[in-house]
N, C-alpha and C positions, 0 to 999 in steps of 0.2 A: 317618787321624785316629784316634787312639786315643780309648775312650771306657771308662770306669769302671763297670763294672758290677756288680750283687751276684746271686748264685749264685740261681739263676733253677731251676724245674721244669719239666715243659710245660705248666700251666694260669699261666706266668710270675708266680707266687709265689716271692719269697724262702725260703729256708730256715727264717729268724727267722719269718716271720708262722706257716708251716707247725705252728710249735711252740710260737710263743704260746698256743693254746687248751688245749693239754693242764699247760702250768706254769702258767697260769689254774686249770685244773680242781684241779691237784695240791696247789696252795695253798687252794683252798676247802673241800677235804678234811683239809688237817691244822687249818686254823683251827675247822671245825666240830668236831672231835675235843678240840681244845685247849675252844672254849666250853660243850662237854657234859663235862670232867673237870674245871676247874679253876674255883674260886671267883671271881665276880663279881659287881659292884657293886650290877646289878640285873639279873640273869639273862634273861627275860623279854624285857627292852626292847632289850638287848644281841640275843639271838638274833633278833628281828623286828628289828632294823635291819641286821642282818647279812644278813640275808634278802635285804632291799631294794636294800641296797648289791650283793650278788650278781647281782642280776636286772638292776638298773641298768647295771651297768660290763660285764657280759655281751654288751647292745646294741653294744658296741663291737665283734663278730664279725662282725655285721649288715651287710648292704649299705648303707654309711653313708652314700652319698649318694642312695641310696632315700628319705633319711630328711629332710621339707623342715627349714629352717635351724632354724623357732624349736623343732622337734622335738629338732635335735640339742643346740642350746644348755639348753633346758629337761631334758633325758636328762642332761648334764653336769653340770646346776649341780645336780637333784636327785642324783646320785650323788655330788659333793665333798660337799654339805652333810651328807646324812646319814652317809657315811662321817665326818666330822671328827666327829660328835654321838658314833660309837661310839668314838672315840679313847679318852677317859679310860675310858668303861665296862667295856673289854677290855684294859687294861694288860698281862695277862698272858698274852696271846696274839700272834697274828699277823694278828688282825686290824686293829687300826689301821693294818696296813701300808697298808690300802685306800684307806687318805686317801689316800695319799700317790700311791697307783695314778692315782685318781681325775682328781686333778690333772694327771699325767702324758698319761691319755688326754685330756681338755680339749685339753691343748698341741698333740699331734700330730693328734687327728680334726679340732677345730673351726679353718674357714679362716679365721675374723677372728683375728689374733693379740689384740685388743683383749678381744673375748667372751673366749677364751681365759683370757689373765690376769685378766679382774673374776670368773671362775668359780673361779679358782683362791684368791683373793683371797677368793672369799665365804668358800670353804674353812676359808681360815686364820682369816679371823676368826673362825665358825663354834666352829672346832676350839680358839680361845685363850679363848673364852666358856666352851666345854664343859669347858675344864677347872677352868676358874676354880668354875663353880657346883659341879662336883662335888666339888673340893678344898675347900670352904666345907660342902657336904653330908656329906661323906665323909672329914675330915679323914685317917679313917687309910687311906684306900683308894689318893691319890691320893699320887706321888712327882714327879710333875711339873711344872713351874713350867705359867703358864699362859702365857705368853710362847712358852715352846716348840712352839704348837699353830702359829706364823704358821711354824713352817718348814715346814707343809704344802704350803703356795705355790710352794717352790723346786723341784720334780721341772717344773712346767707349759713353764720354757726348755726340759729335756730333750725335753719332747714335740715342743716347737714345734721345738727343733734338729734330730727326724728328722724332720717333716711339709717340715721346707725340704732337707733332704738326699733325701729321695724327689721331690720336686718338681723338682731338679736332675737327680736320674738319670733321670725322665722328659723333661724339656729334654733330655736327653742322646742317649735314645734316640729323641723326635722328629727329631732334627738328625741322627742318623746314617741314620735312612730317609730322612730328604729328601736327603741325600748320595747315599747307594746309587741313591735313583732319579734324582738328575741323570748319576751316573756310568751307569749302564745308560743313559741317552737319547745321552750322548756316546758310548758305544761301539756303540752303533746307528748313528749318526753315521759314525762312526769306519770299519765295517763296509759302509757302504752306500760310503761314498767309495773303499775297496779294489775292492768289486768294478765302481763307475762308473770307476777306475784302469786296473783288468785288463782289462777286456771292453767298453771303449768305445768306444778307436782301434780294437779288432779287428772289433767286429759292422760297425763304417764301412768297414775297411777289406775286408770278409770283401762287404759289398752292392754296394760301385761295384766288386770286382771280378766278381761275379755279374752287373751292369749289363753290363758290356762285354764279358761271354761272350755276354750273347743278342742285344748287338749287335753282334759280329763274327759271332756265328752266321747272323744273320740278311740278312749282306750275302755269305755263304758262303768267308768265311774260318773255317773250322775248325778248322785247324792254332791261327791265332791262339786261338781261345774254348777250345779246351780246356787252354793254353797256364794264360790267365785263370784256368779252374777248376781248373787244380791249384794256383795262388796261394790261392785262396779256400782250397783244403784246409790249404793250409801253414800259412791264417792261424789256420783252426781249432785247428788241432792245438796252433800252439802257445799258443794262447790257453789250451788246458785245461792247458798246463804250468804258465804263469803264476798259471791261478788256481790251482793246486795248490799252486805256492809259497807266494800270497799268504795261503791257507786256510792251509800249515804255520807262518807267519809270525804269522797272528794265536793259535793254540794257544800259542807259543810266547814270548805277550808275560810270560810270571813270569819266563822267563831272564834271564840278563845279556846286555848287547849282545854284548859278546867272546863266550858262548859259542855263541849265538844263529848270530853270521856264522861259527864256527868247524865248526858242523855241516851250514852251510849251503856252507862249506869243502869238508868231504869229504865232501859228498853230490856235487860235481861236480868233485874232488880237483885241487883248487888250492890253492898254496899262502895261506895268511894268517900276517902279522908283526902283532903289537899292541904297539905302542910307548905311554911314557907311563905317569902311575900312574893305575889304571882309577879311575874313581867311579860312584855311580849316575845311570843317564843317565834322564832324563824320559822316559814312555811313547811322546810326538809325536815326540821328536827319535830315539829307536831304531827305529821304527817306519820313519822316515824312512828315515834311513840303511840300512836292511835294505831297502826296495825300490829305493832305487837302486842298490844292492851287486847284488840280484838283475837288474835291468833292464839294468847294464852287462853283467852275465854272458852274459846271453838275447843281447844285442845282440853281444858280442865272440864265442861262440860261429855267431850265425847271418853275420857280415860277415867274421870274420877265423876261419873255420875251421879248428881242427887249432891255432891258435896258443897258445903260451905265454901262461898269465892267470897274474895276481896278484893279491890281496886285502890292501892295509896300512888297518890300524885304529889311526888316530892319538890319543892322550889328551892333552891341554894345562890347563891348571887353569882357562880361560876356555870351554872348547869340545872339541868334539870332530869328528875328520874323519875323513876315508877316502879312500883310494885304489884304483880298479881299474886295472889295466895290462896290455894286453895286446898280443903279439907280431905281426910279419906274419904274414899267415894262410900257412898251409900247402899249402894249396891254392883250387881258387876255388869261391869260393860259389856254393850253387845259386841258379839262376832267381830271384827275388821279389819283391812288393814292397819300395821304398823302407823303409818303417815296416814292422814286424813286426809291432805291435800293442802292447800293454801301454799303459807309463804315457808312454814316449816321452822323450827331451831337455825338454820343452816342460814336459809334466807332471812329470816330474821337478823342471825349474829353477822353478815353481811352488810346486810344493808346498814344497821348500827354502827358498826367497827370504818363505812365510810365518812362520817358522819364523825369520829374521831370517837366514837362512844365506847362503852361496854357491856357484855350482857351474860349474868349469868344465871344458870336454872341450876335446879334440886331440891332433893328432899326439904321440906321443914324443918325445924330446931327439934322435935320429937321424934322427928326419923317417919312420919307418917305426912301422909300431903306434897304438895307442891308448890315450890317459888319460882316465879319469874323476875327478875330484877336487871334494869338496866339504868345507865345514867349516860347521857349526851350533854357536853360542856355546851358554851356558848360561840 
């Protein structure tokens, strides 16, 4: 799931907010430089509202929602109004830009869009009075219509377009930690059902034959019980193969399935064919297919000794299959249980058949050897 993010710090501030306070600062220093050189209307009333307006729009650095509602709305609507009052006073500076700021903040701090725009709105009226009376005072002071002061109002969408665009990318990264944390509960999941796989037929099979060492012992056949415990050993051992596998298996879920079976290929150098144009397989259905790729091996290795294996990994555009095949054995198996242990034909045709798959085993086409064959759709 891809998700949109904007360039974050460790205290997860944006870049932009990082730099807001200082292009704040930077502009209250050339405006007060401009209102202490340059000729206005009424000097005085100009710099104390300038002041105000400073101190006011400032609060917006403020832990904003420290601040209760009618706090922040009375904080906004005193910062548009008095800014729009300095509009015509300061003509020739950069400070009227502050109306315009003003409004801006309204949009994006305050969460009723309604406050919002009637703050922005006082603004403008505010600002198309103020200019009106001082254009009527100050004939020659003022070049502005008074009409021009209602475009103070228009920055307040801007605000409110990034308060709904941070509110989105917050949606975005709640939705991606509730992902994360179902994905981590499924691979918990995931993990627990490998090792109830690997090591469940084996600890069953590893105890009844433990049972019937101490009950052949105990009837003083000991040829047979220790017969028993070296099964019990065989089953151990290869239980810690298994789970070996299944632990390299699960490290190895970022690879692709083909290269995945292909090092699992020559780690016990057999051949593999991949026919088909590969695709990305789902993490269940690879997963899948990689234990029962490993389970024929474990099995064709411990039944058919010494025999010729094969590994074909089929692609079809609805699914995908596999085949293991392997030879008469070469010579004959040692002593052991029927079951070896692991996930078994059972758990295997299982686990596949949830998967919507199928699986089937048997002889070879000459009545000699072994196939393993399954296909899981898409």
């Amino acid at each position: 799931m891809e998700q949109v993010r904007t360039p974050r710090t460790r205290l997860g501030r944006s870049t932009e907010d990082l730099l807001r306070p200082f292009v704040f600062a930077a502009l209250v220093v050339i405006a007060s430089v401009q209102l202490a050189t340059r000729e206005l209307v009424s000097p005085a009333l100009a710099v104390t509202l300038f002041a105000a307006v400073v101190l006011l729009t400032s609060a917006a650095f403020l832990p904003w929602t420290r601040i209760p509602v009618t706090g922040q709305i009375g904080l906004a609507l005193a910062a548009s109004v008095l800014s729009a009052i300095l509009l015509p006073l300061a003509q020739s500076t950069i400070a009227p830009g502050f109306a315009f700021v003003a409004s801006a903040v309204a949009g994006e701090k305050l969460a009723s869009r309604r406050a919002a725009v009637l703050v922005a709105v006082a603004g403008a009226v505010t600002a198309a009075v103020a200019v009106w009376v001082v254009e009527h005072l100050h004939p020659m002071a003022s070049g502005w219509p008074w009409w021009l002061g209602l475009a103070v109002a228009a920055p307040v969408y801007l605000g409110i377009s990034r308060q709904d665009h941070r509110e989105s990318v917050r949606n975005a990264e709640r939705a991606y930690r509730s992902e994360a944390r179902e994905v981590a509960l499924l691979e918990r999941g995931r993990i627990a059902r490998e090792i109830h796989d690997v090591l469940g037929h084996s600890l069953s099979g590893i105890s009844l034959q433990l049972d019937l060492a101490d009950a052949l012992h105990g009837k003083g056949r000991d040829g047979e019980a220790n017969l028993a415990v070296r099964r019990a050993r065989a089953l151990a051992v290869g239980s810690i193969a298994e789970t070996r596998h299944a632990i390299e298996a699960l490290r190895e879920d970022s690879l692709p399935l083909s290269r995945t079976l292909e090092l699992m290929a020559m780690g016990d150098s057999v051949p593999l064919t991949v026919t088909g144009e590969q695709w990305p397989v789902p993490t269940e259905i690879a997963h899948a297919v990689i234990r029962a790729a490993q389970e024929a091996l474990v099995n064709a290795a411990k039944h058919a000794p010494g025999a010729d294996r094969s590994i074909t990994l089929r692609y079809t555009p609805g699914a995908v299959g596999l085949i293991v095949a392997n030879g008469p054995a070469a010579r004959e198996p040692r002593p052991g249980p029927a079951d070896g242990g692991g996930m078994g034909l059972v758990g295997m045709r299982e686990r596949i058949a949830l998967l919507g798959g199928t699986l089937k085993t048997g002889p070879g086409a000459d009545g000699a050897g072994w196939i393993v064959e399954l296909e899981i759709p898409k």
